[in-house]
N, C-alpha and C positions, 0 to 999 in steps of 0.2 A: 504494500500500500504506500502511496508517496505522499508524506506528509510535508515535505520540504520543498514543494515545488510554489516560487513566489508567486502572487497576484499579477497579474497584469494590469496593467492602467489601462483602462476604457473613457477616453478621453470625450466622446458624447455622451457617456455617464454623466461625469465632470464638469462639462459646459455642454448645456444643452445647445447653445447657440452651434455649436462645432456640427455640422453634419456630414462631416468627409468620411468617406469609407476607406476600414483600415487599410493600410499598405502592409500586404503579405504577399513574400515570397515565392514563387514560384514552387509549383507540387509537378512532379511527375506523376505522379497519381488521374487514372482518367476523372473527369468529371460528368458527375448527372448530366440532364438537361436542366431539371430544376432540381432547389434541394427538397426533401419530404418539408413536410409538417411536423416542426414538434412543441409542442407547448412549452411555453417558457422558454425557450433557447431562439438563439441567430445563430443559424446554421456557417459558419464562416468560410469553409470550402473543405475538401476532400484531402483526408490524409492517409487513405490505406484501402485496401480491397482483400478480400480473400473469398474463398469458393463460394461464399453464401452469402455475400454483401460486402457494403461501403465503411468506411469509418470516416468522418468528418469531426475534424477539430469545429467545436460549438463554443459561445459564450451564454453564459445563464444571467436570467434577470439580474442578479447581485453585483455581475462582471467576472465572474469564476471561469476560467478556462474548464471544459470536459470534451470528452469522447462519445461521439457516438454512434453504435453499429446501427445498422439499416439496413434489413435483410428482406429479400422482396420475393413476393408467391409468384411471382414472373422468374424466379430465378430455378425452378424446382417443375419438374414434368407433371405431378399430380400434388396435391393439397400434404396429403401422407407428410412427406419429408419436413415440409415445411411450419405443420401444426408440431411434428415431433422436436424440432428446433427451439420454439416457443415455448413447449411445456418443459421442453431443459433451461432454457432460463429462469423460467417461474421458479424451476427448484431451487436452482443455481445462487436466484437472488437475493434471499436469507442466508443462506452460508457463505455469500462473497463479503460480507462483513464481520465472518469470524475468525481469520487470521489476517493480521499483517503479510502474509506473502501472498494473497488475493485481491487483485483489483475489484473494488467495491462497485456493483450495481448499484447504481442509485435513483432509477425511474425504469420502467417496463414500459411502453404501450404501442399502439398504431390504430391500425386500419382494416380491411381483407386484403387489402393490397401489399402491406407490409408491416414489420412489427419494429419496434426500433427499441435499444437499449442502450441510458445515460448512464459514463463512467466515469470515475476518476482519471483525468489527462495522466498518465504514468510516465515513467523517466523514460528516455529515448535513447536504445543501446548505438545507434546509428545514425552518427552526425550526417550525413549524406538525405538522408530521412526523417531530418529535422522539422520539428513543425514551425521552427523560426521563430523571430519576433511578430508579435502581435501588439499593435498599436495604436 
């Protein structure tokens, strides 16, 4: 769990007057068309992918940097796989907050079209796959 990762300053938090969009880095990472829907969060762009969906660096109402997967029933040939995905997180989601060496779920939800799960942003083994400044 990373407890030592600092705040970010969210400068239209700050000054409402400010309405520039942050400047971030460049991702190799493909992107959506659009980003999902998730309550409470600004989707800020795309920082991972693996067989069963996206992971997008988010910022939460407070200005808290998180993670989050977005895994889409478009991604999976029948329903099967993709409910069995979802009821492993359901279980998943109480026990990610009982060790420190598990990144903590910290919101479930979605759609039929997709299910998405909020995490704590984790340290990054791989500068090259940085998720950069955010400003």
């Amino acid at each position: 769990m990373n407890r030592g990762l600092p705040e970010v300053p969210n400068p239209s938090r700050d000054d409402p007057s400010d309405s520039a969009t942050p400047s971030l880095p460049y991702s190799d990472a493909p992107v959506a068309a659009a980003p999902p829907a998730v309550p409470d969060h600004e989707l800020l762009r795309p920082i991972g992918e693996g067989s069963y969906g996206e992971v997008w660096l988010a910022r939460n109402k407070l200005g808290t940097l998180r993670a989050i997967k977005v895994v889409y029933r478009r991604t999976f040939e029948d329903a099967r796989p993709f409910e069995r995905e979802f009821r492993g997180i359901q279980k998943f989601e109480p026990i990610s907050r009982s060790h420190d060496g598990l990144v903590d779920i910290l919101q479930v939800g979605g759609t039929d079209e997709y299910f998405y799960y909020v995490m704590e942003l984790a340290d990054n083994a791989s500068p090259e796959r940085s998720c950069g400044d955010v400003e």
